[in-house]
C-alpha positions in Angstrom: 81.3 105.0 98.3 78.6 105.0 101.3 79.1 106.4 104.4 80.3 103.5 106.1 82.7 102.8 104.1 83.7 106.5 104.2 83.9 106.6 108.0 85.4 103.0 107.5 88.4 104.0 105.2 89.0 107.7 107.4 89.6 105.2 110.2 92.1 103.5 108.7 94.1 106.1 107.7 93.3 107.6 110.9 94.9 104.4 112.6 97.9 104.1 110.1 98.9 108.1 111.2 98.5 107.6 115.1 100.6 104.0 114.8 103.6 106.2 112.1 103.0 108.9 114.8 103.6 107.0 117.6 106.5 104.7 116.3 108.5 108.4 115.3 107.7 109.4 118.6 109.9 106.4 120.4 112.5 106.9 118.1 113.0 110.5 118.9 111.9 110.3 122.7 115.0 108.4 124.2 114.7 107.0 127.5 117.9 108.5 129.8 117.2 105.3 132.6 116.5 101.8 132.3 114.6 100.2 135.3 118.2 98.6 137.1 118.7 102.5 137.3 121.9 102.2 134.7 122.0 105.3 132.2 121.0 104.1 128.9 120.9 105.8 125.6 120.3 105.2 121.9 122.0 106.8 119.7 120.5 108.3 116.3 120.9 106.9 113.1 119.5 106.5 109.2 118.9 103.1 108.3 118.4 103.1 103.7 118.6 101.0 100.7 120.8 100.8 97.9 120.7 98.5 94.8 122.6 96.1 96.7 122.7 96.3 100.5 120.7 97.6 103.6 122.9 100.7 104.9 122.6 101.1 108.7 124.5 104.4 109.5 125.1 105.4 113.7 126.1 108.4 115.4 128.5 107.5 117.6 131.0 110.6 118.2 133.6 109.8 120.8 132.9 105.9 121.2 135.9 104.1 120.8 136.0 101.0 118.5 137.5 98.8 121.8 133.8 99.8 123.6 131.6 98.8 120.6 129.9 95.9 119.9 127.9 94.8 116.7 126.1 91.3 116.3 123.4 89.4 115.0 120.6 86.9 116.1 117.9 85.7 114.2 116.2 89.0 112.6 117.7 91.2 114.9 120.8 93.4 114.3 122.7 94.8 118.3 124.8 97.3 118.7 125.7 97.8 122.0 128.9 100.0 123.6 129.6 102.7 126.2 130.4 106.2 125.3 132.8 107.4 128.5 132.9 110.8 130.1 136.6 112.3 129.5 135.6 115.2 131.6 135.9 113.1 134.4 138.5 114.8 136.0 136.8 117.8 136.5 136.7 117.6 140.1 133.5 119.8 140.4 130.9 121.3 137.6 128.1 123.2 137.0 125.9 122.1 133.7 124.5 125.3 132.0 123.4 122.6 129.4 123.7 119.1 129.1 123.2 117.4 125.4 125.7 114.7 125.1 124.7 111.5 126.6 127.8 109.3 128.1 127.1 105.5 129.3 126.2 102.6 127.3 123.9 102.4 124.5 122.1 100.5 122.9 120.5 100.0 119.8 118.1 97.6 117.9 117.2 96.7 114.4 114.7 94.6 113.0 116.0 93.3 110.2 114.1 92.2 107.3 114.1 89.3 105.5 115.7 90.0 102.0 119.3 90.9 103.6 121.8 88.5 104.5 122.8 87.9 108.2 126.1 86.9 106.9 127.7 89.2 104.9 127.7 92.3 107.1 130.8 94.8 106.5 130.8 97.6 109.1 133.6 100.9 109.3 134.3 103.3 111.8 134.9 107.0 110.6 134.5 110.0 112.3 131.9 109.0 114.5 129.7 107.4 112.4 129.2 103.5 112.1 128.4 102.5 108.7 127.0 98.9 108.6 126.2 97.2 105.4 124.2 93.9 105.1 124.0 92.6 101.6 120.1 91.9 100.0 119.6 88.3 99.0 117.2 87.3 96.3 113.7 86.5 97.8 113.6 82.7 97.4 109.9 81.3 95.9 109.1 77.9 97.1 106.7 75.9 94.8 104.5 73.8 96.5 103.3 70.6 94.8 99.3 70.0 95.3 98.5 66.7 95.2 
């Protein structure tokens, strides 16, 4: 291998670590305000495969299944809801530390294209949000040459 392609293939793998780098970054970095000023979270979650289906698995302690919202368009996968303060009554406090995020969330999936948009199955149990999506056979079109 020369040095060109040396420097050539280091670059790559250069560019391939900053771009996994980056993308872990903005999943773990969560932005607390959208631009209209309305809190916004996104909650954490594993999305894996099994034999059979795409597993998308939320954390969503405290949401309740009236304030959720799960759909589909095109390749993308929504779930949207609002997680509600029930310390609001406290008429006055003092945060020594504030970790739980309240308001509505939001949260976006690409989906790929060997799962089915559908035959989704989704359950609610403590505070998790399992979604399922089955896999579909990848379909080979043959094109005739003339």
């Amino acid at each position: 291998m020369t040095n060109d392609e040396q420097r050539a293939a280091l670059g790559s793998r250069v560019r391939s670590d900053l771009g996994r780098l980056f993308h872990d970054l903005t999943e773990i970095v969560q932005p607390v305000y959208s631009l209209d000023d309305e809190s916004v979270w996104h909650p954490f979650g594993d999305i894996y495969e099994t034999d059979r289906d795409l597993v998308i698995k939320l954390e969503l302690a405290g949401v309740s299944t009236t304030d959720l919202s799960i759909s589909v368009s095109g390749d993308q996968l929504s779930v949207n809801g609002v997680r509600k303060d029930v310390a609001e009554c406290d008429a006055r406090r003092t945060y020594l530390k504030m970790e739980i995020n309240h308001g509505r969330f939001s949260k976006l999936i690409v989906l790929p294209d060997h799962v089915s948009r559908q035959d989704i199955r989704s359950v609610y149990k403590d505070g998790i949000l399992e979604i399922r999506l089955a896999k579909v056979a990848k379909q080979v079109l043959e094109v005739k040459i003339d």
